[in-house]
VOKOL-61880 format. One record per residue (C-alpha): residue in three letters; x negated, y negated, z; residue number from 1. Coordinates in steps of 0.05 Angstrom, whole numbers, plus 5000, padded with zeros to 4 digits. Each point is the difference from the previous one (the first is absolute). Example, Ala and Ser with C-alpha at 12.3 -4.5 7.8 and 13.67 -1.06 7.14 Angstrom:
2
Ala | 4754 | 5090 | 5156 | 1
Ser | 4973 | 4931 | 4987 | 2
end
This chain:
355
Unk | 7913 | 3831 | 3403 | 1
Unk | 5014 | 4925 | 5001 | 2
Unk | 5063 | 5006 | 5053 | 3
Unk | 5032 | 4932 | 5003 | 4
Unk | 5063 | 4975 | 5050 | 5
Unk | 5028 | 4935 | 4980 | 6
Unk | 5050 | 4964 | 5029 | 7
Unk | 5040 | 4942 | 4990 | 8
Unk | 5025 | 4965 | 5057 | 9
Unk | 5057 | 4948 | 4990 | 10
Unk | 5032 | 5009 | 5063 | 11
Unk | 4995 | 5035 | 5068 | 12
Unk | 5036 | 5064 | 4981 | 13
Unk | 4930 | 5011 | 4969 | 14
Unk | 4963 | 5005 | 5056 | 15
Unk | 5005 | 5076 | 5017 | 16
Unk | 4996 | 5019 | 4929 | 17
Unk | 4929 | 4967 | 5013 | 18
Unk | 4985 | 5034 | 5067 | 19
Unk | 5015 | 5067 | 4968 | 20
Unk | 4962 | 4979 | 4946 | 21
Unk | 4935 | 4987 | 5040 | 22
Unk | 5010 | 5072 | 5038 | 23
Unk | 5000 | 5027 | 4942 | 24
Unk | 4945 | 4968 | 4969 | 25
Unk | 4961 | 5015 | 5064 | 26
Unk | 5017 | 5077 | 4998 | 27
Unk | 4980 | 5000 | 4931 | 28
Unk | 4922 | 4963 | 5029 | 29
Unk | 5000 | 5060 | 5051 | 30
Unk | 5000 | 4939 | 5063 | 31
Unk | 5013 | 5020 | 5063 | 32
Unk | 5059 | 4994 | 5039 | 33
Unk | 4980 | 4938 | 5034 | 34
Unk | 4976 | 4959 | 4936 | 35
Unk | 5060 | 5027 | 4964 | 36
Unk | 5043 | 4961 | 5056 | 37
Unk | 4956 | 4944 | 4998 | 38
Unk | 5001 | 4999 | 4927 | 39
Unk | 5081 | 5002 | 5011 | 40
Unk | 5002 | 4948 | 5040 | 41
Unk | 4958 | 4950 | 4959 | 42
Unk | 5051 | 5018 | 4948 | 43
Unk | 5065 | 4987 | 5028 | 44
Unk | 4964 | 4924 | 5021 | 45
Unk | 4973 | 4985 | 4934 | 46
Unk | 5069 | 5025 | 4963 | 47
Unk | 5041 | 4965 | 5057 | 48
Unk | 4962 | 4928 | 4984 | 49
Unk | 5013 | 5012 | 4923 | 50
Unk | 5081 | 5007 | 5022 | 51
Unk | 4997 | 4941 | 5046 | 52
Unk | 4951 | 4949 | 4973 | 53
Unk | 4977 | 5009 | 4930 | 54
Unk | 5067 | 5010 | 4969 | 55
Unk | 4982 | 5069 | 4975 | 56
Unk | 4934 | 5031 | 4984 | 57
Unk | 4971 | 5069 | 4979 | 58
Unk | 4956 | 5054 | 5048 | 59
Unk | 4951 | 5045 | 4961 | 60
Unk | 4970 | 5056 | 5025 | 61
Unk | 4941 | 5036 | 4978 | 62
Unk | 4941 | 5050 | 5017 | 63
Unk | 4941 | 4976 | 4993 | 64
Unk | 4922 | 5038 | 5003 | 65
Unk | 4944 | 4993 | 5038 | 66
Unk | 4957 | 5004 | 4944 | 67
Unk | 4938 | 5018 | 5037 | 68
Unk | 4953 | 5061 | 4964 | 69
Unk | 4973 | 5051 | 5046 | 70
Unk | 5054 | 4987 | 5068 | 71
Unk | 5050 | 5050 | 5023 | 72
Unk | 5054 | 4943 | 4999 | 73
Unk | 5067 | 5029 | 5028 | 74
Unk | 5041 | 4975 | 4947 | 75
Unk | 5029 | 4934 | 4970 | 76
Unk | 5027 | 4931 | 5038 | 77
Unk | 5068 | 4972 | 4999 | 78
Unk | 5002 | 4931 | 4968 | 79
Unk | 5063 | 4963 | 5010 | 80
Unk | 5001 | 4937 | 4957 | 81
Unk | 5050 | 4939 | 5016 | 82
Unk | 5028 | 4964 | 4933 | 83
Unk | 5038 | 4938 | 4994 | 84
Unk | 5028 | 4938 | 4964 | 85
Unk | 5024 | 4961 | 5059 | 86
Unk | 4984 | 4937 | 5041 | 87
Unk | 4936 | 5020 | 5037 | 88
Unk | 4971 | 4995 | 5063 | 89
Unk | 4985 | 4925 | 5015 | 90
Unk | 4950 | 5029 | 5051 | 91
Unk | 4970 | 5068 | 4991 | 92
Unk | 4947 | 4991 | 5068 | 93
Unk | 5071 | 4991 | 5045 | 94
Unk | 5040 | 5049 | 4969 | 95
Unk | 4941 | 5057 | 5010 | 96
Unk | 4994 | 4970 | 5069 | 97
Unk | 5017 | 5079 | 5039 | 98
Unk | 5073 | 4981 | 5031 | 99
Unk | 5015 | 4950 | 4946 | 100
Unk | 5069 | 5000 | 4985 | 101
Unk | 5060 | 4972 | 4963 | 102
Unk | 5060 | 5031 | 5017 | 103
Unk | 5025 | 5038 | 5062 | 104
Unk | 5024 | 5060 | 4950 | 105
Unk | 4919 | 5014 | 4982 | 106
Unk | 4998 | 5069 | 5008 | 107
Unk | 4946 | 4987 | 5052 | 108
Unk | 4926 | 5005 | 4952 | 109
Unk | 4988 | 4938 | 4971 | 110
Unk | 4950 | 4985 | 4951 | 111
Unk | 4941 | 4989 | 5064 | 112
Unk | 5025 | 5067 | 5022 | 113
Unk | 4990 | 5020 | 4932 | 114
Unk | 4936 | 4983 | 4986 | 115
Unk | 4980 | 5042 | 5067 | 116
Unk | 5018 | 5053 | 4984 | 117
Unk | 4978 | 5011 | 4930 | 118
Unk | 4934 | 5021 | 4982 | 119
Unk | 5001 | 4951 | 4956 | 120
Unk | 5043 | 4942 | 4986 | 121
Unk | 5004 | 4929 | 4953 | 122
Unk | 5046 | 4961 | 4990 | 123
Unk | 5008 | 4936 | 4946 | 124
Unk | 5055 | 4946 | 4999 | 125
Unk | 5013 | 4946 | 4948 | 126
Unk | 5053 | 4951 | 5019 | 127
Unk | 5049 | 5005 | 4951 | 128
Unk | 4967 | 5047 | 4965 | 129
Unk | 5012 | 5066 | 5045 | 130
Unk | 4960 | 5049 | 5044 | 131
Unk | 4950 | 5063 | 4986 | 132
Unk | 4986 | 5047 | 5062 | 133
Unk | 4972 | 5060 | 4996 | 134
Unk | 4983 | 5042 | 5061 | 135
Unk | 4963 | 5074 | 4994 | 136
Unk | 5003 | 5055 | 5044 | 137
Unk | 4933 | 5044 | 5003 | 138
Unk | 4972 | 5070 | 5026 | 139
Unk | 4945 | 4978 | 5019 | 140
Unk | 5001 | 4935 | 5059 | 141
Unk | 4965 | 4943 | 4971 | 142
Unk | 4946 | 5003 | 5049 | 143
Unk | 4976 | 5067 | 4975 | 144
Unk | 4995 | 4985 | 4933 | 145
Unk | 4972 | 4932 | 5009 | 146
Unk | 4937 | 5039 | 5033 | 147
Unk | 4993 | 5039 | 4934 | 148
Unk | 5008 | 4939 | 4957 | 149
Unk | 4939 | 4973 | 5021 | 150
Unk | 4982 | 4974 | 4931 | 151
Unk | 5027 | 4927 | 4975 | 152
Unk | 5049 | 5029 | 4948 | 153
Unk | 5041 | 4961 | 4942 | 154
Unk | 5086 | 5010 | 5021 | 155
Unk | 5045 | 5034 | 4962 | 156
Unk | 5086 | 5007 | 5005 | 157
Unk | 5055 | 5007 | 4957 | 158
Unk | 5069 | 5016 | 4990 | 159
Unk | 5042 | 5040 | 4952 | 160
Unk | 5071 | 5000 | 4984 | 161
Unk | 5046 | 5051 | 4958 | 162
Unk | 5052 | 4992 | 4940 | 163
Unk | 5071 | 4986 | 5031 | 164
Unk | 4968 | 5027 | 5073 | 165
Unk | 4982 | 5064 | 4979 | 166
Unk | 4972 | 5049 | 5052 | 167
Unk | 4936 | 4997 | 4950 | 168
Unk | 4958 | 4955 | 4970 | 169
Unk | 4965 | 5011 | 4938 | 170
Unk | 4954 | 4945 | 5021 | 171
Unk | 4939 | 5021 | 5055 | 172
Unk | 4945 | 4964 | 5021 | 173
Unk | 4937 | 5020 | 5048 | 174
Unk | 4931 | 4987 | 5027 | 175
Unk | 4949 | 5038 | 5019 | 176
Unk | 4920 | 4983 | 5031 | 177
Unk | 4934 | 5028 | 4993 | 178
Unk | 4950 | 4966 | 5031 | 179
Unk | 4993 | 4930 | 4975 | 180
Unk | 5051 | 5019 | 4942 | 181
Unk | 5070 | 4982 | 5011 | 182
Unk | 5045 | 5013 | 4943 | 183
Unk | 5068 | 4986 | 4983 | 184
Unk | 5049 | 5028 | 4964 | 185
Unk | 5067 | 4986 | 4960 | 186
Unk | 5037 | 5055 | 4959 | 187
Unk | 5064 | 4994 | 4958 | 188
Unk | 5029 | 5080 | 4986 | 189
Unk | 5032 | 4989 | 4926 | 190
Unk | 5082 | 4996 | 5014 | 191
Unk | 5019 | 5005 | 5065 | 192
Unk | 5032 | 5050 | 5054 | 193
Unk | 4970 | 5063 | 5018 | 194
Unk | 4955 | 5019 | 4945 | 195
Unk | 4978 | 4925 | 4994 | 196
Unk | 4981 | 5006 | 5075 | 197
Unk | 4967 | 5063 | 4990 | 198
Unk | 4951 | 4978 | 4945 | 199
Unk | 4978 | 4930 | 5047 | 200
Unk | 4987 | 5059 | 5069 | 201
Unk | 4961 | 5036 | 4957 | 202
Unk | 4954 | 4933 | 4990 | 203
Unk | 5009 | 4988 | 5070 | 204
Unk | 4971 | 5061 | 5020 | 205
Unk | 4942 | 5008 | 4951 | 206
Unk | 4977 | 4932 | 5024 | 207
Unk | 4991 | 5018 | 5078 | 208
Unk | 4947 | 5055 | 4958 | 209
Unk | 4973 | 4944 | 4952 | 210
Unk | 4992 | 4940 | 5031 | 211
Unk | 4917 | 5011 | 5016 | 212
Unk | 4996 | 4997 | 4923 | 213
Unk | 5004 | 4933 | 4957 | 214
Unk | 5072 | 4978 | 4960 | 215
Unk | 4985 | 5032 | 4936 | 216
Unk | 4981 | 5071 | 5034 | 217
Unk | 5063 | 4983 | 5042 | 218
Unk | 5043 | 5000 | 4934 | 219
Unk | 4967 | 5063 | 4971 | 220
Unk | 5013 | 5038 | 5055 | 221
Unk | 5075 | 4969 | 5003 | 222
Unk | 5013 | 5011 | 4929 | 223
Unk | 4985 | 5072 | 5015 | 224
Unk | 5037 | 4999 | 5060 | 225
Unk | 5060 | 4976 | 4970 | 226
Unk | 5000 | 5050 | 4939 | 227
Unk | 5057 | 5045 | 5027 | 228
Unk | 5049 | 4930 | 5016 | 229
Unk | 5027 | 4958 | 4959 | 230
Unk | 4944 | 4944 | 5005 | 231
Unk | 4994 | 4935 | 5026 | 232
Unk | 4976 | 4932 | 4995 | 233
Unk | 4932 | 4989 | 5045 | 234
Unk | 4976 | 4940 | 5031 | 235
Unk | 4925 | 5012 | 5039 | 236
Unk | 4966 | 4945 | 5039 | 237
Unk | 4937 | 5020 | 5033 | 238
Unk | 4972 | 4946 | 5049 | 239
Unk | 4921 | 5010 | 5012 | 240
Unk | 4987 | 4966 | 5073 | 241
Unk | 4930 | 5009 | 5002 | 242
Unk | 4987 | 4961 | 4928 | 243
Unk | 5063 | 4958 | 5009 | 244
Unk | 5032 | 5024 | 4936 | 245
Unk | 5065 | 5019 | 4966 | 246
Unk | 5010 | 5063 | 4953 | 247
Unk | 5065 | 4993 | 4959 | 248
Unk | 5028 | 5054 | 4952 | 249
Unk | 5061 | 5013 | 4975 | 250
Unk | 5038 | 5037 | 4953 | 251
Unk | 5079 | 4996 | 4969 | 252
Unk | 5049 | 4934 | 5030 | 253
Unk | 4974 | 4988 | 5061 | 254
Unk | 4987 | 4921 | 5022 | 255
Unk | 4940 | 4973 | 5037 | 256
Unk | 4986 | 4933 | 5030 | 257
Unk | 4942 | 4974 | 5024 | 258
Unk | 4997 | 4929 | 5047 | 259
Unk | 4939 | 4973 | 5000 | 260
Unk | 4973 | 4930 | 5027 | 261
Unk | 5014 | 4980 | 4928 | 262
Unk | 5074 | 5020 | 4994 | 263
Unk | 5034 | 5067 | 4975 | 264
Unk | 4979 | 5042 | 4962 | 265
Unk | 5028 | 5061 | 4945 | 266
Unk | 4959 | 5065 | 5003 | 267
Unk | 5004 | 5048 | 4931 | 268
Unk | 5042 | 5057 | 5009 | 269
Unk | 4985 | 5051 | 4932 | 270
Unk | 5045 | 5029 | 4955 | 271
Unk | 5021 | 5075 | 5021 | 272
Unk | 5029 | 5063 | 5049 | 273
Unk | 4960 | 5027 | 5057 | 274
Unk | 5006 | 5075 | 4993 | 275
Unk | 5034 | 4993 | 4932 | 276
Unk | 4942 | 5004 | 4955 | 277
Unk | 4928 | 4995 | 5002 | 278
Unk | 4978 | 4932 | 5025 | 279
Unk | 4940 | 4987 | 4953 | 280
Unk | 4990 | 4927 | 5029 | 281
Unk | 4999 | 4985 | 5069 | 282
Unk | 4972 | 4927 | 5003 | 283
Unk | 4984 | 4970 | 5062 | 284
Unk | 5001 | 4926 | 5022 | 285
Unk | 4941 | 4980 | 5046 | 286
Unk | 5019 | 4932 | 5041 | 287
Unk | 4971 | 4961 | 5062 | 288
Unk | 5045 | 5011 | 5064 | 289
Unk | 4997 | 4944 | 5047 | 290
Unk | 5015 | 4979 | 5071 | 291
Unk | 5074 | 4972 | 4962 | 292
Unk | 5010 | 5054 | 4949 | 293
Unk | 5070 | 5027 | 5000 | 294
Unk | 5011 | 5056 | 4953 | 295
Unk | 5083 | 5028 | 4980 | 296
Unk | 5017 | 5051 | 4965 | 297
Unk | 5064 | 5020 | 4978 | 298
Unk | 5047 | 5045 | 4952 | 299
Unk | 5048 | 4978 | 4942 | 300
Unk | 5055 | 4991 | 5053 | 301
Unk | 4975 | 4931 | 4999 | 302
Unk | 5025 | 4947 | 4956 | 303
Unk | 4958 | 4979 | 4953 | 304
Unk | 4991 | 4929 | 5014 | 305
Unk | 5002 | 5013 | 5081 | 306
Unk | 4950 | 4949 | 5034 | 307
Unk | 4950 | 5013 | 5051 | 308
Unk | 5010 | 4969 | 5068 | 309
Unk | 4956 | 4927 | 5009 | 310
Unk | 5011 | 4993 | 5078 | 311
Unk | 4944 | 5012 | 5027 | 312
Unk | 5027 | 5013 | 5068 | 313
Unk | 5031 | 5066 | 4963 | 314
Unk | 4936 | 5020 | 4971 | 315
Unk | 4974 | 5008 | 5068 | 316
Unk | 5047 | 5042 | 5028 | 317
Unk | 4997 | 5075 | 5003 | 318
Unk | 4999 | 5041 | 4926 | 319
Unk | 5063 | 5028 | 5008 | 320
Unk | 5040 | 4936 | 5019 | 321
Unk | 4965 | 4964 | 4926 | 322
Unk | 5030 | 5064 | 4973 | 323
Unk | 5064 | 4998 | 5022 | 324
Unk | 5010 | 4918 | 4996 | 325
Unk | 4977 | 5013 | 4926 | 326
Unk | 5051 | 5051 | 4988 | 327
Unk | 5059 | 4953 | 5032 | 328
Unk | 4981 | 4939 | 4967 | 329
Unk | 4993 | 5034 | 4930 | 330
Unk | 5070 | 5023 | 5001 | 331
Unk | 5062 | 4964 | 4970 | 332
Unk | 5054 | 4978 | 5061 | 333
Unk | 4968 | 5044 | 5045 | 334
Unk | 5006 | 5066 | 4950 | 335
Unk | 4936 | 5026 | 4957 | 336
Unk | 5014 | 5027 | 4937 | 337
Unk | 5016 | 5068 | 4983 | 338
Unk | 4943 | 5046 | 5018 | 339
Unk | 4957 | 5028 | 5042 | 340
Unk | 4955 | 4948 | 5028 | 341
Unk | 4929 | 5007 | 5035 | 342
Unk | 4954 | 4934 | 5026 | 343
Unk | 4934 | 5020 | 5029 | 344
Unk | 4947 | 4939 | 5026 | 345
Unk | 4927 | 5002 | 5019 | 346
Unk | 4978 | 4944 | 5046 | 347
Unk | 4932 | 4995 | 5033 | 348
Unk | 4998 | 5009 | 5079 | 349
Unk | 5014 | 4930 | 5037 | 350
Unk | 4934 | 4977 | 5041 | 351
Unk | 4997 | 5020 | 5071 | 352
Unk | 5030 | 4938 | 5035 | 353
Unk | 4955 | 5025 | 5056 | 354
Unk | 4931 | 4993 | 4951 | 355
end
């Protein structure tokens, strides 16, 4: 299920609450226990510079798939995700410099040591405006799974939060490849808490089966899937590399935005319940997906008039840190509203700086 840790960090008494949050959260991944100490200690840094110089801030922690078909993947990473409202960081090259520090009382990381030893790591600042970092701790060392990613491949990240920091979210999104077929998923389990939870793991799960077939097969086989669970609300985008195309279905209030070179964009979400009743229409949207497409998908934790981000230095950065600088900025004084609350992006693959 979708296992979420959240939290908020107003002061320094925080800080181990967030350590033994992250060992957790990497027990939970099945991590080693080196990466679970290394996940630890990235942590305690990120939580201590929320105390110290962002007047407060929030840590989330969730486990995240591989979402490769046919691999023997040991289990989920750890993504740690870095939220706040405060000044910024005038310069985000110096402060990732390894060494770089503010303060004598650093607890000895900072955020160059941290991006080191992640597996993966971004980080984006906005004077005035706050920081997003999100750092993810893997089975697998990059190196080995950039030799079987030998294909140029779209990106994909997210985040997902619970109602009042519940251990579950009924929110869960996922991705999953076959060949040149990367597809993306968003689900919304009706209520929330456990049985919520269990209805978006089920689609979760039947996806890593279905994600060779195209979005419409996809929901059949969901909407059967999802018969014994309450339901849920489906988003599925399937990006075609080979013919540069996007697939989008989706069925029951799920949101979808599209950036083109032309501006944003609303995708059609249907009337209806995955797994509730029969879906007799499944209608999916065919669209060009270019070298600047950015696609977000989201559930009704959301407010309704929330805006999609225009800096283009954001919409460069990793998946996951769009995701979670959406989710921030959409919130009211910091706080979203009451419910669970899921943000999924698709972004195509930067070019090789080396081509």
């Amino acid at each position: 299920m979708s296992r979420v840790w959240d939290i908020p960090v107003h002061d320094s008494s925080r800080v181990r609450d967030v350590r033994v949050a992250a060992e957790s959260a990497a027990t939970h991944a099945g991590l080693d226990r080196h990466r679970t100490a290394v996940a630890a200690l990235v942590a305690t840094e990120l939580a201590a510079n929320l105390a110290k110089h962002a007047g407060g801030g929030r840590i989330v922690l969730n486990l995240v798939g591989c979402g490769h078909l046919g691999t023997d993947a040991p289990g989920p990473s750890l993504q740690l995700v870095s939220l706040d409202h405060g000044p910024g960081i005038a310069d985000a090259a110096v402060a990732l410099r390894d060494g770089y520090t503010t303060t004598a009382a650093s607890p000895g990381a900072g955020l160059g040591t941290c991006l080191r030893v992640s597996d993966a790591f971004d980080l984006y600042s906005t004077p005035g405006r706050g920081t997003v970092v999100v750092a993810r701790f893997d089975h697998v060392p990059p190196s080995a799974r950039a030799s079987r990613e030998s294909r140029p491949s779209g990106r994909v990240g997210g985040i997902n939060v619970s109602l009042a920091r519940d251990e579950h979210s009924g929110d869960a999104w996922s991705w999953a490849r076959s060949g040149a077929r990367l597809t993306l998923m968003l689900a919304d389990g009706l209520g929330h808490g456990v049985k919520a939870a269990a209805a978006s793991t089920a689609a979760v799960e039947e996806l890593s089966r279905a994600a060779h077939t195209p979005p419409d097969e996809i929901l059949r086989r969901l909407d059967a899937a999802l018969r014994p669970t309450r339901g849920a609300a489906v988003a599925v985008a399937q990006l075609d590399e080979d013919a540069g195309q996007l697939h989008f279905a989706g069925i029951g209030n799920v949101g979808a935005r599209l950036r083109t070179d032309d501006g944003w964009h609303s995708l059609v979400s249907h009337p209806g319940i995955v797994g509730a009743h029969h879906l007799a229409t499944r209608r999916v949207q065919l669209l060009p997906w270019r070298r600047d497409s950015l696609l977000i998908l989201h559930s009704d934790g959301l407010p309704g008039r929330w805006r999609p981000p225009d800096d283009t230095r954001l919409l460069t950065r990793d998946p996951a840190v769009v995701a979670a600088a959406v989710l921030r900025d959409a919130g009211r004084d910091g706080h979203l509203v009451p419910d669970d609350t899921s943000v999924a992006v698709l972004a195509p693959r930067p070019p090789d700086p080396g081509a």
